[in-house]
C-alpha positions in Angstrom: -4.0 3.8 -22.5 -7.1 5.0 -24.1 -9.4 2.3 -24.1 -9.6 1.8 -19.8 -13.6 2.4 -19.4 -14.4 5.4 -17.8 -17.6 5.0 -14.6 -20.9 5.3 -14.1 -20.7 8.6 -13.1 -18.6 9.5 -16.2 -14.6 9.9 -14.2 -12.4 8.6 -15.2 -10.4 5.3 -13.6 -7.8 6.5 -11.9 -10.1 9.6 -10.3 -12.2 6.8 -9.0 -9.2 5.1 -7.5 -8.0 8.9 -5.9 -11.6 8.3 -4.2 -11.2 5.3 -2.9 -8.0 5.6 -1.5 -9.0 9.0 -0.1 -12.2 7.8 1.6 -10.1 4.7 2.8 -7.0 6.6 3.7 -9.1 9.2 5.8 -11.4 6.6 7.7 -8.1 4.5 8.5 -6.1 7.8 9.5 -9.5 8.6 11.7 -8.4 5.4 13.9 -4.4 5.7 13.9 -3.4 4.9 17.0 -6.5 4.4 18.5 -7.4 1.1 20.1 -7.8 -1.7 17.7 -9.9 -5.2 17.3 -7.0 -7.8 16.1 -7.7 -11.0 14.8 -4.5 -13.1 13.6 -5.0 -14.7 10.2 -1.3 -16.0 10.7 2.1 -16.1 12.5 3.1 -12.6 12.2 -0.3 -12.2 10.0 -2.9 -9.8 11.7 -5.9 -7.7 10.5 -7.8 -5.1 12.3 -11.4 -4.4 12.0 -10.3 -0.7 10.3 -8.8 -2.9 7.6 -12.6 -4.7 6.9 -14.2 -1.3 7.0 -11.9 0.3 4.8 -12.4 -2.4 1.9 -16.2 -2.1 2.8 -16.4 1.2 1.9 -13.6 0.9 -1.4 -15.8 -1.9 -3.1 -19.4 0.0 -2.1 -17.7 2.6 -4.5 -16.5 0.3 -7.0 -19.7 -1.2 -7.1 -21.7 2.0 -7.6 -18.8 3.2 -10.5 -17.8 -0.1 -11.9 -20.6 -2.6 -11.3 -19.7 -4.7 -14.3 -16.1 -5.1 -13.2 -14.6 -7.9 -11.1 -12.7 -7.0 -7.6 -10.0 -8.9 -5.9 -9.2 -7.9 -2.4 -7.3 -9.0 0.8 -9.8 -9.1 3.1 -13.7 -10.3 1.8 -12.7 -11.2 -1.6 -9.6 -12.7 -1.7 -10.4 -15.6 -4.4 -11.6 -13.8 -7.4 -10.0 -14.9 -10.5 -8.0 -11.5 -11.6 -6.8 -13.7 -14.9 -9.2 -12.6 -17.3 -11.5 -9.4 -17.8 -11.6 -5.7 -15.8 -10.2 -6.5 -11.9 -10.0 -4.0 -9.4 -7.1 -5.1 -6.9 -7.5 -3.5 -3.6 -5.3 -3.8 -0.1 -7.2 -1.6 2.3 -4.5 -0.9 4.4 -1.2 -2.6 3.5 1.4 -2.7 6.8 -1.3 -3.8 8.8 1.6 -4.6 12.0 2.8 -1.2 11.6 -0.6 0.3 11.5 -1.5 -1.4 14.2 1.1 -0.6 16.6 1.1 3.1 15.6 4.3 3.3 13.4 3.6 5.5 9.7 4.5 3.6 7.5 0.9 2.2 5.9 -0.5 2.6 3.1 -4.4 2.0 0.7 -3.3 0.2 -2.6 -5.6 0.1 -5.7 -5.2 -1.1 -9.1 -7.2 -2.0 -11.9 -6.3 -5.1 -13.9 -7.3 -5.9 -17.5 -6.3 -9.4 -18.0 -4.2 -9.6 -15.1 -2.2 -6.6 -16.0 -2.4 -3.5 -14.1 -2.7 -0.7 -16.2 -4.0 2.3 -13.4 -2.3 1.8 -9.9 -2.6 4.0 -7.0 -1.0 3.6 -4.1 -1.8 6.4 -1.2 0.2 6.7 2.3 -2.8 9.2 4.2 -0.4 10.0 6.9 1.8 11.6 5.1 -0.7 12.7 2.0 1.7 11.2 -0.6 0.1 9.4 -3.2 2.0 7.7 -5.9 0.3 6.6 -9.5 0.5 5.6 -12.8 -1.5 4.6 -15.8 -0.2 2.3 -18.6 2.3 4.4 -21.3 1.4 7.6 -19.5 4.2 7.4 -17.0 4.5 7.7 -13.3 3.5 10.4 -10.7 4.1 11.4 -7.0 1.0 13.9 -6.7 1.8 16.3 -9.7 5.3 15.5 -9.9 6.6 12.7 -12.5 9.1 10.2 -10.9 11.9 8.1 -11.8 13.1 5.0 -10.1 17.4 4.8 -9.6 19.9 5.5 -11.5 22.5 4.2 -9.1 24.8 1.8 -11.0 25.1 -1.3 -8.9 24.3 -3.1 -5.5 27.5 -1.5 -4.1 26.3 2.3 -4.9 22.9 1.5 -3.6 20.2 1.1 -0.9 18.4 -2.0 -0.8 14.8 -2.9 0.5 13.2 -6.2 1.5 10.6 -7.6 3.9 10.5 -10.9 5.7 6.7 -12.1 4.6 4.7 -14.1 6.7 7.0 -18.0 5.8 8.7 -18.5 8.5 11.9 -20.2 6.1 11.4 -17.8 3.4 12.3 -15.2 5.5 15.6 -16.6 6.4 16.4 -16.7 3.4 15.9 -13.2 2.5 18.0 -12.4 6.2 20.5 -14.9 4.7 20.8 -12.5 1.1 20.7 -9.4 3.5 24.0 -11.3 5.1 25.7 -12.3 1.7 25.1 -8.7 0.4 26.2 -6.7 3.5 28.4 -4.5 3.4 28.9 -4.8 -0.1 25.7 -1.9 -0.4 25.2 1.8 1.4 22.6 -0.5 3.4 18.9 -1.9 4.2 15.9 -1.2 5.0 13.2 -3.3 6.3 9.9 -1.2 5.2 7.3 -3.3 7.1 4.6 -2.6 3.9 5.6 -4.0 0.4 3.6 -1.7 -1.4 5.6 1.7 -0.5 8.5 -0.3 -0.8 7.5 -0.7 -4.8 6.4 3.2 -5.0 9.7 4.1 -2.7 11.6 1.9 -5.8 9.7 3.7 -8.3 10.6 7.4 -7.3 14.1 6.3 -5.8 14.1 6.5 -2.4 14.7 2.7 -2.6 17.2 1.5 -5.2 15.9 -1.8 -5.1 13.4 -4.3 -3.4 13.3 -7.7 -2.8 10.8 -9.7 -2.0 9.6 -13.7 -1.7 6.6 -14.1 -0.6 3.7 -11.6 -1.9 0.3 -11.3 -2.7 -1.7 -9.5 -5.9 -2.7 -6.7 -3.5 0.3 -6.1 -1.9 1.8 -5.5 -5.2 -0.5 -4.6 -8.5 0.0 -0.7 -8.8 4.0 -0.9 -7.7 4.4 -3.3 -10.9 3.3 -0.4 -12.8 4.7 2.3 -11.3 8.0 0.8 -10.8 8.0 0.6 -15.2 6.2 3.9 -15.9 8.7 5.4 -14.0 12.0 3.7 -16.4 12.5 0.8 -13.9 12.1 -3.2 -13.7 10.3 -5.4 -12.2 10.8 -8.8 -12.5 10.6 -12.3 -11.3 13.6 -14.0 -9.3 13.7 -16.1 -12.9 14.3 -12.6 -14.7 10.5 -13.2 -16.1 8.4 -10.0 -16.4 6.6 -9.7 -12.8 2.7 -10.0 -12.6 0.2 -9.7 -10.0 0.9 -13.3 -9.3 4.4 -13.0 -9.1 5.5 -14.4 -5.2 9.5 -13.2 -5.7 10.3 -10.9 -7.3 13.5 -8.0 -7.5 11.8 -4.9 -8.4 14.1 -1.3 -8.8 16.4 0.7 -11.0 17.7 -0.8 -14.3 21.1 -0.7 -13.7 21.4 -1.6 -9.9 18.5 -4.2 -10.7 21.0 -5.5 -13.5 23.9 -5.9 -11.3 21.8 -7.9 -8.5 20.6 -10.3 -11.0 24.0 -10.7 -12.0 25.0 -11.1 -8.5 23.0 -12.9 -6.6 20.2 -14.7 -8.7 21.8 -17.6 -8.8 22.5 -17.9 -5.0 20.1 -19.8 -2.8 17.9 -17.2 -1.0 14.5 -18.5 -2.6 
């Protein structure tokens, strides 16, 4: 996509993004498993005071690079209209619970939005140094490395992802599909962060993953990676996902197909 502006500073998007999520990642990583401030913004719904630093220090360099654009972020800005215009969509540090009680599996999610359509996502796991991205038409990356989301033929052939959210009904609903689908699958996993669930279903390690209750930062670069690298993302409808999208079925084309077919008309949303 040639016409995403380039920064102040004259690099381009997605090196800005690298910078964020590396000066994020690093400061979070500094305070793994260290002792934590908690407050609880919900049942099951936590945040740590790593998590307010982390976008602090993101949106200082947004600012200084991007100072006409719009952000939209889970912790201090989580109103902005992201509808209209450049948005940058940031999750500091998406599996908060898992951060939080040590486990690596967490992650810094950035995306930038024209419209409401990410077209440069970014999503960086610092404990492991993995960082998947993408830019619109230019196709999907782990590091160097191009990726490619499943090619497994069906639900049966396949293993599927999903998270419980923070609705208390909504996620017996998705426990009640995990019980309609099982053992018709090679299994499920819970991954605890939607966000390297999507870039685990756009380089395959995840077939497919479901979700039902989301936010725009938990999911604005895996909507593009998941396409860039030859996958779908959609809507429980079927529609085209978007940042606003709450449920969504997001994988390979073919197992994603035979889910839809499956199971879309069942009653798990």
């Amino acid at each position: 996509m040639s016409d995403i502006p380039v920064s102040a500073s004259g690099a381009t998007a997605i090196d800005v993004a690298w910078r964020c999520a590396r000066e994020a990642g690093a400061h979070a990583l500094s305070r793994f498993r260290g002792g934590h401030v908690i407050d609880v913004k919900g049942h099951r719904n936590i945040v740590t005071e790593t998590d307010v630093e982390c976008e602090l220090r993101v949106k200082a360099i947004l600012a200084e690079e991007y100072p006409d654009h719009k952000i939209l972020s889970e912790e201090t800005a989580s109103d902005t209209d992201a509808s209209s215009g450049w948005t940058w969509v940031i999750d500091p540090i998406d599996g908060t619970k898992n951060y939080a009680i040590g486990m690596p599996f967490w992650c810094v999610n950035i995306a930038l939005c024209r419209d409401g359509e990410p077209v440069v996502g970014l999503t960086y796991d610092p404990v492991h140094d993995e960082g998947f991205w993408a830019i619109a038409g230019q196709g999907a990356f782990l590091g160097e490395s191009p990726i490619r989301a499943s090619s497994k033929p069906n639900v049966f052939s396949s293993v599927l992802s999903l998270d419980l959210g923070y609705d208390d009904g909504l996620g017996a609903k998705q426990l009640a599909l995990l019980t309609r689908i099982f053992p018709q699958t090679q299994g499920f996993r819970i991954t605890g962060s939607a966000a390297l669930g999507l870039a685990y279903a756009a380089c395959g390690r995840l077939d497919l993953y479901v979700h039902l209750n989301i936010s725009p930062w938990d999911i604005a670069p895996g909507i593009l990676l998941v396409r860039e690298a030859g996958g779908v993302a959609t809507e429980r409808s079927g529609a085209p996902m978007r940042i606003s999208s709450k449920k969504f079925v997001a994988g390979g084309r073919d197992v994603h197909a035979d889910f839809m077919d499956r199971y879309a008309g069942d009653d798990w949303a």
